[in-house]
N, C-alpha and C positions, 0 to 999 in steps of 0.2 A: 368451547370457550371462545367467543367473536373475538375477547380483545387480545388472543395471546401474543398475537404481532407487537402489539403496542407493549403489552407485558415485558416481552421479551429484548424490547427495547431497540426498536428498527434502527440501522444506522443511514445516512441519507448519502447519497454520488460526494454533497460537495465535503462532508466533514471528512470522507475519507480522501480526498482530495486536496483536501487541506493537513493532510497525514502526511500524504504521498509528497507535497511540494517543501513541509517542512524539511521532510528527511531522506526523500527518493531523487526527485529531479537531479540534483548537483550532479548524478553521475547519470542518473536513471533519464536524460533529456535528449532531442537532438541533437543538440548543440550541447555538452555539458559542460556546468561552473568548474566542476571539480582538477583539479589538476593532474590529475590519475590519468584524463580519457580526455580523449578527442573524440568520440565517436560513444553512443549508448552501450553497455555492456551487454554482449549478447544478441544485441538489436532491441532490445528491452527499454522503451520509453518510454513513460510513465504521467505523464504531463496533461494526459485531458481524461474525463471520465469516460470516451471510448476509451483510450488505450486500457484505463482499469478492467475496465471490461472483458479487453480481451485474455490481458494477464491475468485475471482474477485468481485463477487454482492454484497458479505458477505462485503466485504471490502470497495466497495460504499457507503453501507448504515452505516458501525460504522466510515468510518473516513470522509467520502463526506457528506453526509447526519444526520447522529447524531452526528456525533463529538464526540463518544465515546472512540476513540482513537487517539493516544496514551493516554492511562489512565490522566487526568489530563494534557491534551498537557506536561508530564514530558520532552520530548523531544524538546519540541519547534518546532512542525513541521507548516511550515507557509500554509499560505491561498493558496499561490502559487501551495506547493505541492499537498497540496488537490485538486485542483483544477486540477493540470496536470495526477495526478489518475484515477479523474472522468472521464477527458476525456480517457484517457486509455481504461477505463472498455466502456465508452460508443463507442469506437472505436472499440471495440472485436466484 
């Protein structure tokens, strides 16, 4: 089947991107908003499409797979989003 990609519903760098700044940066950044952290947790920054890149697996398994994050879904990030990540990571 040529189109299964598209079938499948390819997810693109920016919209997960646009995931990650909604509900990851505050802590997940160099420099984070967050009041928790001065410094990225873990070393884990999250802030340009390399970085997703490099966390990618890392990031299947705490927000796809264990639901570890966002810490206490503080953020409110929906099933949706989770789910258009996974496919992201599982699309790399």
């Amino acid at each position: 089947m040529p189109f299964l990609g598209a079938l499948a519903g390819e997810i693109s760098d920016a919209e997960v991107l646009a995931i990650t700044q909604k509900h990851c940066v505050m802590c997940h950044a160099r420099n984070p908003s967050h009041p928790a952290f001065n410094a990225p947790p873990r070393g884990v920054a999250l802030e340009t499409v390399d970085d997703l890149k490099v966390w990618a697996v890392k990031m299947r398994e705490q927000v796809v797979e264990l639901r570890n994050m966002p810490i206490g879904n503080e953020t409110e990030m929906t099933e949706g989003e989770r789910e258009m990540i996974g496919r992201w990571v599982d699309g790399m």
